[in-house]
mmJSON file of the N, C-alpha and C atoms, coordinates in Angstrom:
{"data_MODEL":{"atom_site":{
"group_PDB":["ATOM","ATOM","ATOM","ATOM","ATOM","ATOM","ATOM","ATOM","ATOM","ATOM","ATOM","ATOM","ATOM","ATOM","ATOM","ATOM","ATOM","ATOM","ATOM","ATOM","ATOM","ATOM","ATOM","ATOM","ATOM","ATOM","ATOM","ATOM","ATOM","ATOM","ATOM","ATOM","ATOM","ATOM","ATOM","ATOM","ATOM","ATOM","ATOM","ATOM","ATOM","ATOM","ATOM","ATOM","ATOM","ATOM","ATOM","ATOM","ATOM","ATOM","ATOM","ATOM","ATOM","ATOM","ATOM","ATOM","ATOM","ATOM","ATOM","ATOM","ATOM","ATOM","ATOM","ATOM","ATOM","ATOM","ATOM","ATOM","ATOM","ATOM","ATOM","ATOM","ATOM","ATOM","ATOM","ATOM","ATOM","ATOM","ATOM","ATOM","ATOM","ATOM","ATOM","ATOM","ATOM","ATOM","ATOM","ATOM","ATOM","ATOM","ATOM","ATOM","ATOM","ATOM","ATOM","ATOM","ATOM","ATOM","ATOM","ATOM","ATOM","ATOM","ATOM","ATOM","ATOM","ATOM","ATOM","ATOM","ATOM","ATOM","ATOM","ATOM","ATOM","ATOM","ATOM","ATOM","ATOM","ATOM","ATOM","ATOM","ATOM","ATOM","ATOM","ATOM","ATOM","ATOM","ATOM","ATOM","ATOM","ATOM","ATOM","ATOM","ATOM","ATOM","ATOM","ATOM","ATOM","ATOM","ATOM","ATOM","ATOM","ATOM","ATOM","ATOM","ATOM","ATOM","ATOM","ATOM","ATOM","ATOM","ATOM","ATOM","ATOM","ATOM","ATOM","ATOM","ATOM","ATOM","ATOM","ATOM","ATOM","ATOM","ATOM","ATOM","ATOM","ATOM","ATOM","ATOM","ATOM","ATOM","ATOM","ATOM","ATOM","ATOM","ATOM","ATOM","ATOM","ATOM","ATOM","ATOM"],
"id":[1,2,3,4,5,6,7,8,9,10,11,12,13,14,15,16,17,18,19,20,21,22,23,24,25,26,27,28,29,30,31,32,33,34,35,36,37,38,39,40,41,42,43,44,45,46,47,48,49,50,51,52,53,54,55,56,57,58,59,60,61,62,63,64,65,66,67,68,69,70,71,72,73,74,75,76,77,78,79,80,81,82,83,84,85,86,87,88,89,90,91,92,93,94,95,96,97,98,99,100,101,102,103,104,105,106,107,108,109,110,111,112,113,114,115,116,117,118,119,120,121,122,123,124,125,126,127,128,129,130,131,132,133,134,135,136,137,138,139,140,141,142,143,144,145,146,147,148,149,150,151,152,153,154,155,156,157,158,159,160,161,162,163,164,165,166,167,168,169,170,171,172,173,174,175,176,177,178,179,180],
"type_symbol":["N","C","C","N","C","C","N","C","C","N","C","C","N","C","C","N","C","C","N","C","C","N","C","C","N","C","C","N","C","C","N","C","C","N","C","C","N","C","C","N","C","C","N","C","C","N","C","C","N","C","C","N","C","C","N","C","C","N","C","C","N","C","C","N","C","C","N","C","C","N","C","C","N","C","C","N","C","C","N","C","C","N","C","C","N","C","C","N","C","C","N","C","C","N","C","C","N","C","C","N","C","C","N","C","C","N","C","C","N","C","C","N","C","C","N","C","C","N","C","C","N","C","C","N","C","C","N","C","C","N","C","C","N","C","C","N","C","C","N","C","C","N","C","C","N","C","C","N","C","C","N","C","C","N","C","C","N","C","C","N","C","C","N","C","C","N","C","C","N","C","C","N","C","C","N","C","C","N","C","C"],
"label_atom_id":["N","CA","C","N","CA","C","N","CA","C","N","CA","C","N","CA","C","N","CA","C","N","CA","C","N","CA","C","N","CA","C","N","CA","C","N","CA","C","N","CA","C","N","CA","C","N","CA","C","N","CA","C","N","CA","C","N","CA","C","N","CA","C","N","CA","C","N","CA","C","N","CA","C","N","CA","C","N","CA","C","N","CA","C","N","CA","C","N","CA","C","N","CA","C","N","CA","C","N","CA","C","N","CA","C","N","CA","C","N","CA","C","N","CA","C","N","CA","C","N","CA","C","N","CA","C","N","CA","C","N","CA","C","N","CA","C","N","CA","C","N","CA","C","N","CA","C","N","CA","C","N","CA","C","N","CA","C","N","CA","C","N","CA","C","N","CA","C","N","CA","C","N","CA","C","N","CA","C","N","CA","C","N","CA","C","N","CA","C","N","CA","C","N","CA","C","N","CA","C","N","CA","C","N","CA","C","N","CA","C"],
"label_alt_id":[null,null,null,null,null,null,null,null,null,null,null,null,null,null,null,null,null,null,null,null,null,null,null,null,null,null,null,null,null,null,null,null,null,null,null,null,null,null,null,null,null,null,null,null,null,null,null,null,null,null,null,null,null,null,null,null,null,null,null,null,null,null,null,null,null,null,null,null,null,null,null,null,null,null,null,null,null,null,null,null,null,null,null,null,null,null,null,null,null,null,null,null,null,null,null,null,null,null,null,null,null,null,null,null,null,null,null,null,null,null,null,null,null,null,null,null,null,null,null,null,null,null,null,null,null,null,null,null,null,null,null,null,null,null,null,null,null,null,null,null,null,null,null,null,null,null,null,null,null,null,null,null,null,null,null,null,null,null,null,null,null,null,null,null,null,null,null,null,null,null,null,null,null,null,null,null,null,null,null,null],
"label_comp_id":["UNK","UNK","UNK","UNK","UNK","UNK","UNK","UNK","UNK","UNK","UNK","UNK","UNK","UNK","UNK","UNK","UNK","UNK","UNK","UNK","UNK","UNK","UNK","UNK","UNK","UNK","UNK","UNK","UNK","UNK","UNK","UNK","UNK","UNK","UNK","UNK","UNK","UNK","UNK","UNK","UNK","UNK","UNK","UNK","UNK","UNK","UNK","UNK","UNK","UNK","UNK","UNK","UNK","UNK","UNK","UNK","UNK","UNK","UNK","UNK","UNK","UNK","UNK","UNK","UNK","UNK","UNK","UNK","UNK","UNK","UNK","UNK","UNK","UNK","UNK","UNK","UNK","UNK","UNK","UNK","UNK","UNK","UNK","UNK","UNK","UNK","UNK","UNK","UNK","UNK","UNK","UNK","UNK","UNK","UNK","UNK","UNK","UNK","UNK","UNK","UNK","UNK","UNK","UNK","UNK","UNK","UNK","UNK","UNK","UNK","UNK","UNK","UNK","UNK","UNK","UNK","UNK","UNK","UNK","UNK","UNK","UNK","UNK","UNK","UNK","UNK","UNK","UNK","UNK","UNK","UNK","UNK","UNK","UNK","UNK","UNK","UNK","UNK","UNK","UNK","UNK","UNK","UNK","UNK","UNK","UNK","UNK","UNK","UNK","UNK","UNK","UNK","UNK","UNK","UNK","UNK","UNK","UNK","UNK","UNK","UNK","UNK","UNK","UNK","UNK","UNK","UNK","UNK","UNK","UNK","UNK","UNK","UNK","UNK","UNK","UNK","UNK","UNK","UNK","UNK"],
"label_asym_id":["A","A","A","A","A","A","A","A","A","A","A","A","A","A","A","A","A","A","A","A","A","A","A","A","A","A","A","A","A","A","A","A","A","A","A","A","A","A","A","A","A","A","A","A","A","A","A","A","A","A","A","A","A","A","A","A","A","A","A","A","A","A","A","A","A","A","A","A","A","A","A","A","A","A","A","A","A","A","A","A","A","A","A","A","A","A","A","A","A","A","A","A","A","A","A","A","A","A","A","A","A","A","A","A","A","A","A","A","A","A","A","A","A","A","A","A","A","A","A","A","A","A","A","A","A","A","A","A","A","A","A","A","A","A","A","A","A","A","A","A","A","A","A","A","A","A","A","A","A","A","A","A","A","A","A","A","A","A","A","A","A","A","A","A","A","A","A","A","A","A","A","A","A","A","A","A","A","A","A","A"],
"label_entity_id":["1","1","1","1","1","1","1","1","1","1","1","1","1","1","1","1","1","1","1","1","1","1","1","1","1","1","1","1","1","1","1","1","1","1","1","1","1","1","1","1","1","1","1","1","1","1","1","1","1","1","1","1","1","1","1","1","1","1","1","1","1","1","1","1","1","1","1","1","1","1","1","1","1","1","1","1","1","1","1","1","1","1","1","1","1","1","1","1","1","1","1","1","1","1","1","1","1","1","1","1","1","1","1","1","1","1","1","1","1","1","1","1","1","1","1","1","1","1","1","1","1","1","1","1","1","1","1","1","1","1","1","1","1","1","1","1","1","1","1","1","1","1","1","1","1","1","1","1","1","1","1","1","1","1","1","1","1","1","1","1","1","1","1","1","1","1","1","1","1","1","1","1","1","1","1","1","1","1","1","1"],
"label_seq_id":[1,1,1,2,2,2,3,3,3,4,4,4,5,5,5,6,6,6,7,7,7,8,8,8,9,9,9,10,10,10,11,11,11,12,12,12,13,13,13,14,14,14,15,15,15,16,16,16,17,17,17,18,18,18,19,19,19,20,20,20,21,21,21,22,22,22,23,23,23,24,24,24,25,25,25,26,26,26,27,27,27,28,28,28,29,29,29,30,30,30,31,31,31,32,32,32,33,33,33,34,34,34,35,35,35,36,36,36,37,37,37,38,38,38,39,39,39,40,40,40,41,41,41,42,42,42,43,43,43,44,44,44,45,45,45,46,46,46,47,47,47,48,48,48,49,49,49,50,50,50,51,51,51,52,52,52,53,53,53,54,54,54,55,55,55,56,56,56,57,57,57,58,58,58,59,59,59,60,60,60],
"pdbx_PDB_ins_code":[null,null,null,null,null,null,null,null,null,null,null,null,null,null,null,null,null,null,null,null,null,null,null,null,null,null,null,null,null,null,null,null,null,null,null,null,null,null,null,null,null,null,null,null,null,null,null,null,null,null,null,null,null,null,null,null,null,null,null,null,null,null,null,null,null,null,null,null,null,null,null,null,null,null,null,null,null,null,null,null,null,null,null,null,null,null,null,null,null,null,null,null,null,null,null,null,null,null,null,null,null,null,null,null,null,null,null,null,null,null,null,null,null,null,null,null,null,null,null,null,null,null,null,null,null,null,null,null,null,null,null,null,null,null,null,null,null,null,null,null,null,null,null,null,null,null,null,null,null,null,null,null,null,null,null,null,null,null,null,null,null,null,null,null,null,null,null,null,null,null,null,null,null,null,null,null,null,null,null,null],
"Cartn_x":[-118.179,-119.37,-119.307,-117.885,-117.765,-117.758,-117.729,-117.766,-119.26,-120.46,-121.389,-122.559,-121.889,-122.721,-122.058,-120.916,-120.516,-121.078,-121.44,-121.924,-123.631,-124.331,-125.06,-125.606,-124.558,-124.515,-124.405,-123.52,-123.464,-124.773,-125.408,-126.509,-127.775,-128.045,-128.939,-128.509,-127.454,-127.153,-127.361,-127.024,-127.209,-128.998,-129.341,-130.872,-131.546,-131.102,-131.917,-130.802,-129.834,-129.483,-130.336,-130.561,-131.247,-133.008,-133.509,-134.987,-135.333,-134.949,-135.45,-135.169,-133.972,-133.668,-134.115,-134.238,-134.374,-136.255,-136.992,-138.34,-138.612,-137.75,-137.667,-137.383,-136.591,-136.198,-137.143,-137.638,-138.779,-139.831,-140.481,-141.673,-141.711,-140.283,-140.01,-139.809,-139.395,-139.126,-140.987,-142.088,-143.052,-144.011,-143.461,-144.222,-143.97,-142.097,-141.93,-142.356,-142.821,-143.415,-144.608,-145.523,-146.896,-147.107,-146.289,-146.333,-145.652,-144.276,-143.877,-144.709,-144.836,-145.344,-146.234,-147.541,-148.352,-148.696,-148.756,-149.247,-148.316,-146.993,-145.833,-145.196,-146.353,-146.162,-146.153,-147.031,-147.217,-146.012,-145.507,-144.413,-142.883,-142.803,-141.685,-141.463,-142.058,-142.408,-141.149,-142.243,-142.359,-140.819,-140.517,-139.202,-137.707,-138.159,-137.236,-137.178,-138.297,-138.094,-137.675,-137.866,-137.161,-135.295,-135.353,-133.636,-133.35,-134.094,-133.724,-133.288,-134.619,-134.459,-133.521,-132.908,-131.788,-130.631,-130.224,-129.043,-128.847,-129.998,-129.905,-129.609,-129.986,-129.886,-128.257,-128.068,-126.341,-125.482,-126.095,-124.968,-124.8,-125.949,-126.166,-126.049],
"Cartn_y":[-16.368,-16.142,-16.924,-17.009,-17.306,-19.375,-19.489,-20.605,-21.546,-20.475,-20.866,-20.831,-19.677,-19.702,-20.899,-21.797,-23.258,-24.057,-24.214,-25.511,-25.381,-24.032,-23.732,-24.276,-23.51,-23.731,-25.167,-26.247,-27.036,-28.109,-28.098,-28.611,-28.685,-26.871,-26.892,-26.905,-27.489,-28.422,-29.548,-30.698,-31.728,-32.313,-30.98,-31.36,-31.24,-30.126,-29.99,-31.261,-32.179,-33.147,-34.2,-34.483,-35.745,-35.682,-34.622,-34.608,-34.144,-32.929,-32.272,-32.995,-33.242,-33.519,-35.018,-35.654,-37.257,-36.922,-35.966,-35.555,-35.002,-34.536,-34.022,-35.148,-36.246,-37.009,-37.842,-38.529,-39.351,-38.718,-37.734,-36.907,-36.742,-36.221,-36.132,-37.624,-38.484,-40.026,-40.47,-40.122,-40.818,-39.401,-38.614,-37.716,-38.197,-38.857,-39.264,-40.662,-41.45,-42.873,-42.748,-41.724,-41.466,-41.649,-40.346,-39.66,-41.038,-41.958,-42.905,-44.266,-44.825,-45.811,-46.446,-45.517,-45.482,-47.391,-48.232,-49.5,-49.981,-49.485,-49.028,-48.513,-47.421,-46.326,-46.634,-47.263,-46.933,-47.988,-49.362,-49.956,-49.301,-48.93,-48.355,-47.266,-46.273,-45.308,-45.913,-47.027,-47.323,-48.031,-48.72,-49.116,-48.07,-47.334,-45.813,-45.422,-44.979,-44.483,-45.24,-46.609,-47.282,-47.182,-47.003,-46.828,-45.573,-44.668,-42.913,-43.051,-43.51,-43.833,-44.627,-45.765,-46.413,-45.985,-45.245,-44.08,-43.04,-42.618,-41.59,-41.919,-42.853,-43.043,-43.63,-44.099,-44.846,-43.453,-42.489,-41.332,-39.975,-40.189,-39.413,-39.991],
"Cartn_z":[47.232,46.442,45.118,44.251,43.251,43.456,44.635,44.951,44.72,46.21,46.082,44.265,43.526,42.319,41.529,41.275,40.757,41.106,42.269,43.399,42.668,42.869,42.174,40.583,40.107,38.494,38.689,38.908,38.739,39.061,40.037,41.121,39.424,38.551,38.136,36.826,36.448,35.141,35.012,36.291,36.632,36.329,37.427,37.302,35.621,34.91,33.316,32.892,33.423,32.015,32.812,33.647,34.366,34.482,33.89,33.664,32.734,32.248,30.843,29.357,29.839,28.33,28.146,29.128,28.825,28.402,29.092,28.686,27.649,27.078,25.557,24.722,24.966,23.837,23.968,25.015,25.23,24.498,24.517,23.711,22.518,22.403,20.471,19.754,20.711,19.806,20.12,20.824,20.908,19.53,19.237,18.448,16.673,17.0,15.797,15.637,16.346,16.523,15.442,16.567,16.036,14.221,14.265,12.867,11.991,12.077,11.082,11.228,12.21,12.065,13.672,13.151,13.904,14.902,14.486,14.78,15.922,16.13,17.017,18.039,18.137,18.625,19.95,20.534,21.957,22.033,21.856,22.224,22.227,21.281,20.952,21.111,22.145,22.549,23.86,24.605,25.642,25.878,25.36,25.418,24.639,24.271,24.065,25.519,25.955,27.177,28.662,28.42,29.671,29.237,28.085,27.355,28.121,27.724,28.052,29.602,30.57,31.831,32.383,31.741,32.231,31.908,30.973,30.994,31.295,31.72,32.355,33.181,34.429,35.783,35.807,34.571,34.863,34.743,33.827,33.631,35.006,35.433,36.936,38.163],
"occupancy":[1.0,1.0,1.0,1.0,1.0,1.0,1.0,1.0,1.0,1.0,1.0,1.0,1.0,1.0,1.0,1.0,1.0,1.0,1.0,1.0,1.0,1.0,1.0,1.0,1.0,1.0,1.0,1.0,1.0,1.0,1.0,1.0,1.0,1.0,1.0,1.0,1.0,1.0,1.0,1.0,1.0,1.0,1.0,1.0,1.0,1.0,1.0,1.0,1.0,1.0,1.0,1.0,1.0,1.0,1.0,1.0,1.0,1.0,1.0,1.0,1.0,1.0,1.0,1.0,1.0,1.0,1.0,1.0,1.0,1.0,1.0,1.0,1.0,1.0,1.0,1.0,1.0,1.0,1.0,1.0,1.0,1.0,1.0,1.0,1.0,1.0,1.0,1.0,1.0,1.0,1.0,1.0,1.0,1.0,1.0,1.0,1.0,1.0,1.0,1.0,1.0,1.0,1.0,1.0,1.0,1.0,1.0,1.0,1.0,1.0,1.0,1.0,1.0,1.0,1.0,1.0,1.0,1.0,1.0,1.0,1.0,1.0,1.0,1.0,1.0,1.0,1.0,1.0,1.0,1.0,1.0,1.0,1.0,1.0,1.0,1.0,1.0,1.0,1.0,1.0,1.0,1.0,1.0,1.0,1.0,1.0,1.0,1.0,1.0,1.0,1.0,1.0,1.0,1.0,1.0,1.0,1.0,1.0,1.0,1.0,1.0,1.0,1.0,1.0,1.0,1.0,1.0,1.0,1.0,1.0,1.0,1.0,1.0,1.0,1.0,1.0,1.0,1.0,1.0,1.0],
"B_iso_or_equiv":[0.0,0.0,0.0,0.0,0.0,0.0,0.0,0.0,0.0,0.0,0.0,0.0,0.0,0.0,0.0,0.0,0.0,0.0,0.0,0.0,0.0,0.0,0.0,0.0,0.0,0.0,0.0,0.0,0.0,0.0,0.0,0.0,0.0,0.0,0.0,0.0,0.0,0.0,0.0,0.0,0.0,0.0,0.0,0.0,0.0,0.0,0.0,0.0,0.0,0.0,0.0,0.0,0.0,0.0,0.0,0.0,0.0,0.0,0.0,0.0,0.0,0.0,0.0,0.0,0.0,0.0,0.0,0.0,0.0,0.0,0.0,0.0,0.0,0.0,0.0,0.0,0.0,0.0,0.0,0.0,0.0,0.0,0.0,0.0,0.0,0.0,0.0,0.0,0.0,0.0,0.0,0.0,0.0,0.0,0.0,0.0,0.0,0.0,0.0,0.0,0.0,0.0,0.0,0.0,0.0,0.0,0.0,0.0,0.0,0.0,0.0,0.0,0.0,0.0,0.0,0.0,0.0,0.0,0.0,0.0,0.0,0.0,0.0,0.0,0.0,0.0,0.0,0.0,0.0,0.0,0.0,0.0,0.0,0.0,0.0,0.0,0.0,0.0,0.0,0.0,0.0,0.0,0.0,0.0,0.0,0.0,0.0,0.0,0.0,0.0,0.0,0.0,0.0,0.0,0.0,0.0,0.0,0.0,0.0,0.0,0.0,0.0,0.0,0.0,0.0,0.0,0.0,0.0,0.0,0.0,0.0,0.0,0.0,0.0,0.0,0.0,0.0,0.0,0.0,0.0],
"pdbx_formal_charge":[null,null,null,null,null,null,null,null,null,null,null,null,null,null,null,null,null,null,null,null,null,null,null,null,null,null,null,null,null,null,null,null,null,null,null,null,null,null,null,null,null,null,null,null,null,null,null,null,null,null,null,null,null,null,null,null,null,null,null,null,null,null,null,null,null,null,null,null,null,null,null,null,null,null,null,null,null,null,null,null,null,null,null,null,null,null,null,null,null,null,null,null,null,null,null,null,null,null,null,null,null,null,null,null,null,null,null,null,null,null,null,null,null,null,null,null,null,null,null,null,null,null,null,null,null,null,null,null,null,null,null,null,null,null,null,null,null,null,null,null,null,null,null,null,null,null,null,null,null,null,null,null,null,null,null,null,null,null,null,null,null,null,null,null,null,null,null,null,null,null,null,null,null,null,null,null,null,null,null,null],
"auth_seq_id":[1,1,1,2,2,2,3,3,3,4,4,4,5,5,5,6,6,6,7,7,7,8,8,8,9,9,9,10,10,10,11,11,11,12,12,12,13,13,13,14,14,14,15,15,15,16,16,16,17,17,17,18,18,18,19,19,19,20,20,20,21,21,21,22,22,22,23,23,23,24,24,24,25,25,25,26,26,26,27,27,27,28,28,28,29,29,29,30,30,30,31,31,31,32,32,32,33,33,33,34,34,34,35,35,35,36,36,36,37,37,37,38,38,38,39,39,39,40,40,40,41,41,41,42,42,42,43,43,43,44,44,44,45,45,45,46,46,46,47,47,47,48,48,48,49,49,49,50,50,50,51,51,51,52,52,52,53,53,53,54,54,54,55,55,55,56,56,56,57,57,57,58,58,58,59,59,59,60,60,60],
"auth_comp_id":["UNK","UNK","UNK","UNK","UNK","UNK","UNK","UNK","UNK","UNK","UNK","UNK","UNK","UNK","UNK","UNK","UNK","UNK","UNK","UNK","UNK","UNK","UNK","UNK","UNK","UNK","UNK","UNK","UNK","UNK","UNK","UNK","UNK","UNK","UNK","UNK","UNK","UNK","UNK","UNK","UNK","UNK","UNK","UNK","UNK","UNK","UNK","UNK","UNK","UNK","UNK","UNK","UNK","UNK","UNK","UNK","UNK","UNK","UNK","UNK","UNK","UNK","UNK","UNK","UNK","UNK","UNK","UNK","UNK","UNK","UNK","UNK","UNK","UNK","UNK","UNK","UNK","UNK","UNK","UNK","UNK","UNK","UNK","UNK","UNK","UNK","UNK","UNK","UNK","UNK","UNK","UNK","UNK","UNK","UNK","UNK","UNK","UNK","UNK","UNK","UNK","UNK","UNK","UNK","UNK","UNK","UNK","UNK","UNK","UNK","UNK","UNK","UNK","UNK","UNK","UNK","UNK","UNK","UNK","UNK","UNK","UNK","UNK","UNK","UNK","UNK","UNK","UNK","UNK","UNK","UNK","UNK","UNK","UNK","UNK","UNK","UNK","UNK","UNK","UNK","UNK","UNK","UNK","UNK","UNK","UNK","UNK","UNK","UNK","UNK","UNK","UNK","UNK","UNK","UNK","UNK","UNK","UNK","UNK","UNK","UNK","UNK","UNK","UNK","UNK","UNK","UNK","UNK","UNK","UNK","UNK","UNK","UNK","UNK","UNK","UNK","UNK","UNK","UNK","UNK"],
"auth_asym_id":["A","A","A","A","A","A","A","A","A","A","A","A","A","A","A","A","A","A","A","A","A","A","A","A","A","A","A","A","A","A","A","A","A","A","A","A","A","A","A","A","A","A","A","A","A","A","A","A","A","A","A","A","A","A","A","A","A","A","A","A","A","A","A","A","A","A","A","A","A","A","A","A","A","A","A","A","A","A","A","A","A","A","A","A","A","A","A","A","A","A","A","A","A","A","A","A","A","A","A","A","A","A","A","A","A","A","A","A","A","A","A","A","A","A","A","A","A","A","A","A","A","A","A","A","A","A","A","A","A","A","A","A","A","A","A","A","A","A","A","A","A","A","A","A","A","A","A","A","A","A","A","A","A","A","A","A","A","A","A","A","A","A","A","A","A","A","A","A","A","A","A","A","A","A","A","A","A","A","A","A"],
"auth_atom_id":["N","CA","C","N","CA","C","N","CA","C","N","CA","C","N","CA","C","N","CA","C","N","CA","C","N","CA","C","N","CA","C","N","CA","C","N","CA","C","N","CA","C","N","CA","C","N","CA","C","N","CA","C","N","CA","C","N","CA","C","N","CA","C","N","CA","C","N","CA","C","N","CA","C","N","CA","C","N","CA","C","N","CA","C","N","CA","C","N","CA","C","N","CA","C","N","CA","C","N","CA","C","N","CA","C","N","CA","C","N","CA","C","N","CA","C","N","CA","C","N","CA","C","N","CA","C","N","CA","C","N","CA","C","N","CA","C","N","CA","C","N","CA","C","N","CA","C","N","CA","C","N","CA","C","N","CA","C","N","CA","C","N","CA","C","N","CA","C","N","CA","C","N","CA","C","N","CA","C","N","CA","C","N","CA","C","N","CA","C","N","CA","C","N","CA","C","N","CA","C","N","CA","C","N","CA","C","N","CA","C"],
"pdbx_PDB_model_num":[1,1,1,1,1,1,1,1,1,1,1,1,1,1,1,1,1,1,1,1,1,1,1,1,1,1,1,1,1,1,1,1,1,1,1,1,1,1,1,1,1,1,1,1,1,1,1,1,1,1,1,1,1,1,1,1,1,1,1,1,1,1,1,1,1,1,1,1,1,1,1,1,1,1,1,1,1,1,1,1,1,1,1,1,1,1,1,1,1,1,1,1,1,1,1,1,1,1,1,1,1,1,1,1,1,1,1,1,1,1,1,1,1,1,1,1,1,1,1,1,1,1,1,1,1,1,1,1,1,1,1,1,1,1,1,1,1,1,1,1,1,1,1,1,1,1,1,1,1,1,1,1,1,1,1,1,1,1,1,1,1,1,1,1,1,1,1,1,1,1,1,1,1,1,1,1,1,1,1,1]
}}}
């Protein structure tokens, strides 16, 4: 039992570091875009998040 709840636990840690959090940092770096330097925003939004996405995918 103590087996299947690790395999578990582990399975739905994996999943919140490989989607949530890269969706949180992507959102909060395009919220802080907005707000510092609006003229920016959508680029540097956009290339944050191909960053987020390509380390993520190398770290998983």
């Amino acid at each position: 039992m103590t087996d299947f709840f690790k395999k578990w636990l582990r399975t739905q840690v994996k999943y919140f570091a490989s989607t949530l959090i890269p969706v949180m940092l992507i959102l909060g770096f395009g919220m802080l875009a907005v707000t510092f330097w609006p003229p920016f925003a959508w680029g540097s939004t956009a290339i944050f998040a191909l960053a987020v996405i390509a380390v993520t995918v190398w770290l998983v």
